[in-house]
Every structure is written in C-alpha cells, then in structure tokens.
PDB file as gemmi writes it, atoms N, CA and C in Angstrom:
CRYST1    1.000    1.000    1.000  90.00  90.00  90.00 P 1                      
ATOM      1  N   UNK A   1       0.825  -1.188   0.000  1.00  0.00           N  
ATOM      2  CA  UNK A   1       0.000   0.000   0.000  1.00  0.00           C  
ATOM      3  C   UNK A   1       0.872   1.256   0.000  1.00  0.00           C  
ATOM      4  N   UNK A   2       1.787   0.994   0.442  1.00  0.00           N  
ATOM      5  CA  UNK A   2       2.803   2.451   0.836  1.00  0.00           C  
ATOM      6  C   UNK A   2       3.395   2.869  -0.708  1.00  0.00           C  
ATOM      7  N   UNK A   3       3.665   1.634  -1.146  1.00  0.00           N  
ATOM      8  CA  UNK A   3       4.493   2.108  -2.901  1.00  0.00           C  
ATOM      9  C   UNK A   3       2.862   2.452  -3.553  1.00  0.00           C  
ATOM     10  N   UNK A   4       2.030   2.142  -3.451  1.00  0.00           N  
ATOM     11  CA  UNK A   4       0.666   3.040  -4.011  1.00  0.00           C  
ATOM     12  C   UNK A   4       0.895   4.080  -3.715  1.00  0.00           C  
ATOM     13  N   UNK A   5       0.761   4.802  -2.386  1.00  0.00           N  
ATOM     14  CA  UNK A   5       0.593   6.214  -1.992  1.00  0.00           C  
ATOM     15  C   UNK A   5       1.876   6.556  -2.748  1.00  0.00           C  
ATOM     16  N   UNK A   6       2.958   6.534  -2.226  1.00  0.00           N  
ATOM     17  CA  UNK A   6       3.840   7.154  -3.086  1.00  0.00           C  
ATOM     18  C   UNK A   6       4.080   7.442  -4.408  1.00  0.00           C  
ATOM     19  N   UNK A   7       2.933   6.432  -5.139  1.00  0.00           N  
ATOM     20  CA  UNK A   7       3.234   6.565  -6.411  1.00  0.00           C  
ATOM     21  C   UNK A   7       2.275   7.716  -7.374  1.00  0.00           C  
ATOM     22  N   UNK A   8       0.901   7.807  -6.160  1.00  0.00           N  
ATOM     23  CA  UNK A   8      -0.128   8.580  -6.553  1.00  0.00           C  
ATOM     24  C   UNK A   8       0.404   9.527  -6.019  1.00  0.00           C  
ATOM     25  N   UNK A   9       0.714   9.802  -4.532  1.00  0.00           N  
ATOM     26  CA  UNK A   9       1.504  11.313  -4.512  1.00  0.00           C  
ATOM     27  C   UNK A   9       2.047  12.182  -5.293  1.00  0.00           C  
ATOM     28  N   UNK A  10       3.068  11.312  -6.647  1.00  0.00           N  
ATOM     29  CA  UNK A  10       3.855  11.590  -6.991  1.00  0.00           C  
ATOM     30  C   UNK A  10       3.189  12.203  -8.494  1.00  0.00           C  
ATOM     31  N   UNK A  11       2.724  11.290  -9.115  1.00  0.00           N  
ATOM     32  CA  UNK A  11       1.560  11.275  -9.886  1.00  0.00           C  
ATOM     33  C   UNK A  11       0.419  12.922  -9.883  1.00  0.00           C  
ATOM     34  N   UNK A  12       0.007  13.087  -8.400  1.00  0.00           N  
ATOM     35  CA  UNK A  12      -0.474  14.074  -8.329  1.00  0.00           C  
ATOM     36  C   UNK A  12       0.084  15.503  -8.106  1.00  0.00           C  
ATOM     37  N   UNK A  13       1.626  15.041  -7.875  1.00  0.00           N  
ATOM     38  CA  UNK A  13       2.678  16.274  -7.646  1.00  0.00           C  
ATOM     39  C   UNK A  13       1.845  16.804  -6.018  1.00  0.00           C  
ATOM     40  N   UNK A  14       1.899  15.580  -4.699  1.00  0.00           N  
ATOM     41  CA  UNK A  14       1.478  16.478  -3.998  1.00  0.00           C  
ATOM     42  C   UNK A  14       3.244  15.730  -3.110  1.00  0.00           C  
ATOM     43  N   UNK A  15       3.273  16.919  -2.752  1.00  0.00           N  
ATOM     44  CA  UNK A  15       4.697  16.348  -1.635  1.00  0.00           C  
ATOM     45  C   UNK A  15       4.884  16.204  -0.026  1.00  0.00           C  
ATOM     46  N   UNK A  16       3.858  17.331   0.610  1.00  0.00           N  
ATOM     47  CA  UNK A  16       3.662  17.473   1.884  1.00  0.00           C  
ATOM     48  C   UNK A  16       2.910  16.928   2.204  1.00  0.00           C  
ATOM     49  N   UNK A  17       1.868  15.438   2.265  1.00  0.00           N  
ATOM     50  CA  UNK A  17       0.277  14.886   2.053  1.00  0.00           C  
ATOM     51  C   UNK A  17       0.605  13.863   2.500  1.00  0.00           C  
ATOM     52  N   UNK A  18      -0.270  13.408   3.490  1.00  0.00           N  
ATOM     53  CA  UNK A  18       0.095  12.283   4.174  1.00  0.00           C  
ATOM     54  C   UNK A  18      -1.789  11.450   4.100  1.00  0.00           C  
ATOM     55  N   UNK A  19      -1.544  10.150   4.272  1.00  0.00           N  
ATOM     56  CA  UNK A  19      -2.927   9.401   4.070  1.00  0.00           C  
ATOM     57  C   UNK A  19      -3.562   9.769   4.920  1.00  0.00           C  
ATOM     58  N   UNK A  20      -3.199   9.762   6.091  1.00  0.00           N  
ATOM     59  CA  UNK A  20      -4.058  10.463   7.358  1.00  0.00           C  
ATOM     60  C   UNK A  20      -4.914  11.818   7.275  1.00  0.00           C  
ATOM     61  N   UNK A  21      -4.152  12.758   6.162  1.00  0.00           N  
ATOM     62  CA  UNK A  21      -4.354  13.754   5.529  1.00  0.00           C  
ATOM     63  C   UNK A  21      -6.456  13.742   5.202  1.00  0.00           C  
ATOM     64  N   UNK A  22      -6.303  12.560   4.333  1.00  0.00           N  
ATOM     65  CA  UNK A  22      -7.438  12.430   3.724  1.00  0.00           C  
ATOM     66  C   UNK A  22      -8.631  12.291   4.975  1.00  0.00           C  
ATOM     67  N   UNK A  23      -8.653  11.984   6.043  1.00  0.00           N  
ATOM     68  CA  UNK A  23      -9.324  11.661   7.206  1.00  0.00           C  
ATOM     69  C   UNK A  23     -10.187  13.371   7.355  1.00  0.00           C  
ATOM     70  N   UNK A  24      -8.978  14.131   7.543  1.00  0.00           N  
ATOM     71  CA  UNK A  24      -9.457  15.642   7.286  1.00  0.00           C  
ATOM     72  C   UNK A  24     -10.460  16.036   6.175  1.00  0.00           C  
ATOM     73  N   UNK A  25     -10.001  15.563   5.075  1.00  0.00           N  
ATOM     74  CA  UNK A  25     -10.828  16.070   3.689  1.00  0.00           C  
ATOM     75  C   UNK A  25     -12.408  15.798   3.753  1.00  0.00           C  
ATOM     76  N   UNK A  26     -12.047  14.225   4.384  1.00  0.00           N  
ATOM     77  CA  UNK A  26     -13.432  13.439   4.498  1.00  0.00           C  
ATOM     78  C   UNK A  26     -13.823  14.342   5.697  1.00  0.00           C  
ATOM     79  N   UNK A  27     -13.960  14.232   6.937  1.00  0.00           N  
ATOM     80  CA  UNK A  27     -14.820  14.766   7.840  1.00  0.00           C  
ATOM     81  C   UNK A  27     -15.100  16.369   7.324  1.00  0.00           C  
ATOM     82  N   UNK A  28     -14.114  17.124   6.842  1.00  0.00           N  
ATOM     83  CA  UNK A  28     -14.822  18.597   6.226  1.00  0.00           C  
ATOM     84  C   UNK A  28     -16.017  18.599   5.200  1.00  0.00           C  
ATOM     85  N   UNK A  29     -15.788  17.476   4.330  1.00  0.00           N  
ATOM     86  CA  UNK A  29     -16.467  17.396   3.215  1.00  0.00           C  
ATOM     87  C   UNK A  29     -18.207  16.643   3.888  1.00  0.00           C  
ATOM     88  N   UNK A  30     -17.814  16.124   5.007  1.00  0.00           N  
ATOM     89  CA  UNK A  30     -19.240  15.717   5.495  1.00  0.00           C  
ATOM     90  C   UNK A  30     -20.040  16.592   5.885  1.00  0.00           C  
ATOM     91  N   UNK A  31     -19.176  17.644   7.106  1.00  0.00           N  
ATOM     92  CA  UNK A  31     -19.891  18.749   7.456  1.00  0.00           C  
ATOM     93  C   UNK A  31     -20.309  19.664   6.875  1.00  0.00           C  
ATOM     94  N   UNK A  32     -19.420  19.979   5.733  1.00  0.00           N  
ATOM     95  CA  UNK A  32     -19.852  21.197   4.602  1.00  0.00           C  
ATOM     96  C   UNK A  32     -21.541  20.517   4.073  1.00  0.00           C  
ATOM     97  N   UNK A  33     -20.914  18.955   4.353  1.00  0.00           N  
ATOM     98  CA  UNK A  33     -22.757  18.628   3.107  1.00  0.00           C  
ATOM     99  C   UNK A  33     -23.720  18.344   4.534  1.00  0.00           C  
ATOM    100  N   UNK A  34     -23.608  18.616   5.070  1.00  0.00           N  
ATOM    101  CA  UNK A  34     -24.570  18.977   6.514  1.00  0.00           C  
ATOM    102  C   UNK A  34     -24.860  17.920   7.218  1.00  0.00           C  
ATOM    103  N   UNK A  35     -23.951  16.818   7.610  1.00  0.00           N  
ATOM    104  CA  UNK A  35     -23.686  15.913   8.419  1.00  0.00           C  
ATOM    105  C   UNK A  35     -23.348  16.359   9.782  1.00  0.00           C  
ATOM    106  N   UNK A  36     -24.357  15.725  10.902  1.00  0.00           N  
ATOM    107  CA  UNK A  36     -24.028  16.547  11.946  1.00  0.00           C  
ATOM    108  C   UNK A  36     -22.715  16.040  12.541  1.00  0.00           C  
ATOM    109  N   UNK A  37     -21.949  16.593  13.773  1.00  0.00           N  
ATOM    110  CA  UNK A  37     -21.067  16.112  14.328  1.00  0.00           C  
ATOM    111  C   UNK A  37     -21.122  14.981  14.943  1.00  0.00           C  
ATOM    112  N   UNK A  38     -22.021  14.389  15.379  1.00  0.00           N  
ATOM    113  CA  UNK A  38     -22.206  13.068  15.852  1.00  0.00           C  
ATOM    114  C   UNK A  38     -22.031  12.267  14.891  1.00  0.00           C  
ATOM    115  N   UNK A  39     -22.666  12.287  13.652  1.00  0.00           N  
ATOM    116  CA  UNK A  39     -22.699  11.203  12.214  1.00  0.00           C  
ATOM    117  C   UNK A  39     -20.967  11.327  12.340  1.00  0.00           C  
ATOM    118  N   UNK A  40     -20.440  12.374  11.952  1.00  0.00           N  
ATOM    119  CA  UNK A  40     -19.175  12.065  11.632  1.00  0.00           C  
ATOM    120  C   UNK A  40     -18.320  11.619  12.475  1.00  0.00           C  
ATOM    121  N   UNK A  41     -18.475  12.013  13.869  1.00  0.00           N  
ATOM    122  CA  UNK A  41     -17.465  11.170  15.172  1.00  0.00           C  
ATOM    123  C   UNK A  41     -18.129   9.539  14.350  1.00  0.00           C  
ATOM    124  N   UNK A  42     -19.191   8.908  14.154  1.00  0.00           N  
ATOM    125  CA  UNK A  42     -19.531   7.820  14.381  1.00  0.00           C  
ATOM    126  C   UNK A  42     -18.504   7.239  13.240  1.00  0.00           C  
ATOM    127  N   UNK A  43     -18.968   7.984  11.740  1.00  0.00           N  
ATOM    128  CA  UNK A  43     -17.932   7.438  10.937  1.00  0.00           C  
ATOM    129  C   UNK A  43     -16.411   7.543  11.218  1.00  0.00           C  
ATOM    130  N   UNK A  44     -16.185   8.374  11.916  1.00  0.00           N  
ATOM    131  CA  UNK A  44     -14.531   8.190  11.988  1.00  0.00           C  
ATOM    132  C   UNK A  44     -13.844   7.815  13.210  1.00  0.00           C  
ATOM    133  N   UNK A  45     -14.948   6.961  13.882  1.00  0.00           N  
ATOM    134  CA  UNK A  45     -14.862   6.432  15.562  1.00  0.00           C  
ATOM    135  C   UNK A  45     -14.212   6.888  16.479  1.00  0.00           C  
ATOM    136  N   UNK A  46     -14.503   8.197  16.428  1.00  0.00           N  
ATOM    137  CA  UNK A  46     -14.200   9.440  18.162  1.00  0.00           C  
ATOM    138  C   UNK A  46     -15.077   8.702  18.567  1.00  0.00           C  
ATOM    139  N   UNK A  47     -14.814   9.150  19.570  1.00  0.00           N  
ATOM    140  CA  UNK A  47     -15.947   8.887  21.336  1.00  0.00           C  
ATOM    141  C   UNK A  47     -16.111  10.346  21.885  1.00  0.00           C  
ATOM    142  N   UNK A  48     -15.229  11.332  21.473  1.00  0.00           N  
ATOM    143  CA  UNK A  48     -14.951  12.603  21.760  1.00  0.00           C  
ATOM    144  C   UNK A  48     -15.737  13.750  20.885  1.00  0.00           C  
ATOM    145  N   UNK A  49     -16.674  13.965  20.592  1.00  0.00           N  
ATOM    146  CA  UNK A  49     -17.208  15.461  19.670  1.00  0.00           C  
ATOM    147  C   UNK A  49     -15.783  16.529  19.729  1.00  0.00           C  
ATOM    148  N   UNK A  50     -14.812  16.251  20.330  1.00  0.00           N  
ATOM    149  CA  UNK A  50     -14.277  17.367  20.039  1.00  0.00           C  
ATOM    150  C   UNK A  50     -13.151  17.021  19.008  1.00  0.00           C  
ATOM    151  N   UNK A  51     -12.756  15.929  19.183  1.00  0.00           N  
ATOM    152  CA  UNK A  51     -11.662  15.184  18.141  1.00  0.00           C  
ATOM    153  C   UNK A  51     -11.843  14.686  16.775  1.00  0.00           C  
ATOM    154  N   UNK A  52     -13.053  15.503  16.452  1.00  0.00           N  
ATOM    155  CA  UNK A  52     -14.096  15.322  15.274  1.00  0.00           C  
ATOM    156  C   UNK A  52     -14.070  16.711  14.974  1.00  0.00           C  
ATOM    157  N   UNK A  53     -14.127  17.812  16.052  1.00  0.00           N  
ATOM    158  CA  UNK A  53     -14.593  18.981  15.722  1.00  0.00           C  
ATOM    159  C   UNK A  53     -12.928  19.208  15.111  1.00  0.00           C  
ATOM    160  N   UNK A  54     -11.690  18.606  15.694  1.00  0.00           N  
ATOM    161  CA  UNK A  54     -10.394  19.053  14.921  1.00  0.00           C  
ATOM    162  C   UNK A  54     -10.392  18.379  13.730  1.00  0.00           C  
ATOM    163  N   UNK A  55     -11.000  17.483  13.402  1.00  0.00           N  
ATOM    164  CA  UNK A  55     -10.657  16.963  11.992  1.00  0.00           C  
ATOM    165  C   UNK A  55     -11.722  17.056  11.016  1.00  0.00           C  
ATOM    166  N   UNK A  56     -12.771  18.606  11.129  1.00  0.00           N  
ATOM    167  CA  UNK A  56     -13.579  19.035  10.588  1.00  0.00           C  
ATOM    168  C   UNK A  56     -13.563  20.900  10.114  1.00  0.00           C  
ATOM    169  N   UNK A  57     -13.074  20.583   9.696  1.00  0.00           N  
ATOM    170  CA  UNK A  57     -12.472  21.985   9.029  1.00  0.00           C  
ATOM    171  C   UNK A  57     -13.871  23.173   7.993  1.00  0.00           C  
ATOM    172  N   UNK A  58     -14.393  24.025   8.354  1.00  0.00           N  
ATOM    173  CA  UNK A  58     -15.153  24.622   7.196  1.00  0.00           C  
ATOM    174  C   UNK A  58     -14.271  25.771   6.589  1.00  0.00           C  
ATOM    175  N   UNK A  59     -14.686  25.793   5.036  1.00  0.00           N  
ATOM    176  CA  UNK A  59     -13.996  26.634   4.645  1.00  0.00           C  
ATOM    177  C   UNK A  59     -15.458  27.834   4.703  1.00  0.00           C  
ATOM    178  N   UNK A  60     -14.585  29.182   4.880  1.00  0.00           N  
ATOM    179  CA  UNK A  60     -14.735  30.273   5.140  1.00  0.00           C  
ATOM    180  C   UNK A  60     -15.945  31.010   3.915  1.00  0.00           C  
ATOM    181  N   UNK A  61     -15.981  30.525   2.721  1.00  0.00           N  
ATOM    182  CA  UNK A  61     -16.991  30.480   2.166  1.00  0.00           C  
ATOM    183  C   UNK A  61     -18.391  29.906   2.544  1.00  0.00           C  
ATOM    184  N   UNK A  62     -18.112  28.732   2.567  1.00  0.00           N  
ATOM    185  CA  UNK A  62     -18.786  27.565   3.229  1.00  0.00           C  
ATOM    186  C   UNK A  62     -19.815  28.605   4.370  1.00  0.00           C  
ATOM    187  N   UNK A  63     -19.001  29.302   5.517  1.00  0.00           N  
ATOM    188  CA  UNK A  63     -19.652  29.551   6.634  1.00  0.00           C  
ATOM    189  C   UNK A  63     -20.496  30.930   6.282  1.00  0.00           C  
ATOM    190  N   UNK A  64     -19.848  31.500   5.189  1.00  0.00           N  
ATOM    191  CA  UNK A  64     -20.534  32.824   4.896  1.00  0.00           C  
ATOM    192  C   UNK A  64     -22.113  32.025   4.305  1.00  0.00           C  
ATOM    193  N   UNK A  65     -22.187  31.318   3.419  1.00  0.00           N  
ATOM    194  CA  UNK A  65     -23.096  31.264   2.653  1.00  0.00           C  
ATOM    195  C   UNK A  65     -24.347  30.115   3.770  1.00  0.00           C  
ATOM    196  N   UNK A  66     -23.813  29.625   4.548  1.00  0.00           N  
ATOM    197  CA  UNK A  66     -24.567  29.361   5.788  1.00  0.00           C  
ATOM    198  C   UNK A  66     -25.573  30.335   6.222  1.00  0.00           C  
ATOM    199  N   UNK A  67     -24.541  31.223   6.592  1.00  0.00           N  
ATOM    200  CA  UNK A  67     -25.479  32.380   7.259  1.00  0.00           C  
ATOM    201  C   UNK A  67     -25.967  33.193   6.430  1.00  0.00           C  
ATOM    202  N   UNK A  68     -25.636  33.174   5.571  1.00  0.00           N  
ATOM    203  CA  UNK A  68     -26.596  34.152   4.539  1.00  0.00           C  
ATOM    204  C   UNK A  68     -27.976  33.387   4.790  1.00  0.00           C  
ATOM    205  N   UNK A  69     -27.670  32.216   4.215  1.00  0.00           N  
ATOM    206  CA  UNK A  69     -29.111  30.965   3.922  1.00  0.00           C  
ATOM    207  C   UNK A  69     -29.803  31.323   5.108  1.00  0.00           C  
ATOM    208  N   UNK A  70     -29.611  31.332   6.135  1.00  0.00           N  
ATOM    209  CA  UNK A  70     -30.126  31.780   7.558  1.00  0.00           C  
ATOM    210  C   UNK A  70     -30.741  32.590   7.597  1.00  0.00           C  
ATOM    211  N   UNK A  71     -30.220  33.960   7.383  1.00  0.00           N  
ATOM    212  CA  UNK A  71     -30.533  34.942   7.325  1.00  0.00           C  
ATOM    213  C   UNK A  71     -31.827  35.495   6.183  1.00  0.00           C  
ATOM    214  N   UNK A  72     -31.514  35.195   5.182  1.00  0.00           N  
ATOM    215  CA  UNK A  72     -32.721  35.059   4.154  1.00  0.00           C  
ATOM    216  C   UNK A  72     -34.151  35.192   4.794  1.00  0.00           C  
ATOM    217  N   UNK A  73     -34.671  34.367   5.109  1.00  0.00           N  
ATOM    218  CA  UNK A  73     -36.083  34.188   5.512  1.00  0.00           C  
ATOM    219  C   UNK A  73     -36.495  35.440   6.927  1.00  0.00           C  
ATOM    220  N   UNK A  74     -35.840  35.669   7.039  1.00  0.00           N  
ATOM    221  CA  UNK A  74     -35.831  36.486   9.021  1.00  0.00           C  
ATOM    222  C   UNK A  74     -35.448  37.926   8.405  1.00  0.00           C  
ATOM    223  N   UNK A  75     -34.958  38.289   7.464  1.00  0.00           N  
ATOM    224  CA  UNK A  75     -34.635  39.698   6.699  1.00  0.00           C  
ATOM    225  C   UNK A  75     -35.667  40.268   6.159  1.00  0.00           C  
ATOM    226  N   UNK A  76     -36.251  41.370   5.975  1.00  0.00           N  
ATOM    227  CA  UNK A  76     -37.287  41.442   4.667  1.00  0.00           C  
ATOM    228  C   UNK A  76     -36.254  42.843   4.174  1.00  0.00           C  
ATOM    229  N   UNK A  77     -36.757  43.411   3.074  1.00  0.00           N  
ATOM    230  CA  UNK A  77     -35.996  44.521   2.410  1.00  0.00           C  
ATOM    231  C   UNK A  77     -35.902  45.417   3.633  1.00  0.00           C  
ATOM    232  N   UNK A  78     -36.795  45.981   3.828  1.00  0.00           N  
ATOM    233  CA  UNK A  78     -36.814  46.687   5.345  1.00  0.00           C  
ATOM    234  C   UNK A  78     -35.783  46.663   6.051  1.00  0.00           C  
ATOM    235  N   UNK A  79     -35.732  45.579   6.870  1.00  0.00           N  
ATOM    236  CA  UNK A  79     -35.154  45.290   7.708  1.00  0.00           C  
ATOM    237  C   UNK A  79     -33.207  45.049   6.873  1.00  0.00           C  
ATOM    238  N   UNK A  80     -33.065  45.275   6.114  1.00  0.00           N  
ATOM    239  CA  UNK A  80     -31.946  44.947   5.618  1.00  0.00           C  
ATOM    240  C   UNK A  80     -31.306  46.707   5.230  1.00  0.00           C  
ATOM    241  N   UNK A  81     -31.788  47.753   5.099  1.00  0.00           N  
ATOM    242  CA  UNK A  81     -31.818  48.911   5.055  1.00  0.00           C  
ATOM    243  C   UNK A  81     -32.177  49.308   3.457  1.00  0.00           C  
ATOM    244  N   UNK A  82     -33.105  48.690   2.328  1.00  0.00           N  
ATOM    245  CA  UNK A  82     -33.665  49.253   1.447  1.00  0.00           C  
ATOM    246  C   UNK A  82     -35.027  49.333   1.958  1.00  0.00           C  
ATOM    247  N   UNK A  83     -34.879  51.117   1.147  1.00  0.00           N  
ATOM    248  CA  UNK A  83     -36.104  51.669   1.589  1.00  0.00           C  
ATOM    249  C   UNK A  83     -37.039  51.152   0.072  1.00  0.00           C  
ATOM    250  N   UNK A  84     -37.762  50.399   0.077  1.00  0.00           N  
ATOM    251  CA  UNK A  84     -38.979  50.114  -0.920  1.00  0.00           C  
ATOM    252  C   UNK A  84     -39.677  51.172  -0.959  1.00  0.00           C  
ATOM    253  N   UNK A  85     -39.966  52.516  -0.666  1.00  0.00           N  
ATOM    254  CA  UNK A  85     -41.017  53.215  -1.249  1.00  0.00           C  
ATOM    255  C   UNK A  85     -40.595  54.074  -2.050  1.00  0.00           C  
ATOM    256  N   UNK A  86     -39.429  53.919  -2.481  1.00  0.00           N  
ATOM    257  CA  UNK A  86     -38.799  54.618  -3.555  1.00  0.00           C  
ATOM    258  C   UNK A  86     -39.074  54.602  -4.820  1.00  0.00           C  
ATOM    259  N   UNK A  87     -39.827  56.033  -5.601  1.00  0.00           N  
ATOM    260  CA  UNK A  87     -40.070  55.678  -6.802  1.00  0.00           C  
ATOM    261  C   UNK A  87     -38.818  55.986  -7.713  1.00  0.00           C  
ATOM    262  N   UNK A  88     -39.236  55.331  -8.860  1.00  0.00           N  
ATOM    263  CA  UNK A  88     -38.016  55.702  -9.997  1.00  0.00           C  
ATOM    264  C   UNK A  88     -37.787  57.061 -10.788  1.00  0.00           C  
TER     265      UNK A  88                                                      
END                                                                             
C-alpha cells in the first residue's frame, strides 16, 4: 500500500500529504454537506465530539453562505436597510 501512496503522490505532484491527511478532507467534506457532528465522530470512531470537531475543518466560504441561507427568511428589504417606497 505504501508504494501506491507514493506513487499517486507523486503522480499528483502532492509532496507534503500524508494518508491520514485524507481523514481531514473526508470529515470537512461531510460537514460542509450537513452531516451533523455526531454522524461524523460515528464514521470516523471518536468517542470525543471534540476530536471530530479538529478533523472538521469549514472553509470560510462555506460559513458565509450558511449564514446568509439563515438569514434570508428572518430579513425582509426593510429590515436589511432598502427603503422600498422609492419611486423611480
């Protein structure tokens, strides 16, 4: 298995990347698709929520467009500072 990784490493031109690496990719990529923290401790067998919460990374896009989505429904124009009685 080890002359695999090395060979796809190499293959992919990644140099600093370790298999363990991928453990990260996977638990971010769960939470980004809205897997709660429990699902993912289960798949990656913590006992700990917090040793899940380190190998769950969101990217910074990711968290903006969260809260936008959030925010949406609870906003109206009003409340967001356009004044609607504005004619043209």
């Amino acid at each position: 298995m080890e002359q695999s990784w090395r060979t796809a490493r190499r293959l992919a031109q990644l140099e600093d990347f370790r298999f363990h690496d991928l453990r990260h990719t996977f638990a971010s990529y769960m939470a980004m698709s809205g897997a709660s923290l429990r699902a993912i401790a289960e798949v990656l067998g913590h006992r700990k929520l917090q040793n899940t919460m380190n190998y769950s990374h969101l990217l910074q896009s990711h968290v903006t467009s969260v809260v936008e989505h959030m925010t949406r429904p609870f906003l109206t124009p009003e409340d967001k500072g356009v004044d609607t009685d504005v004619q043209p």
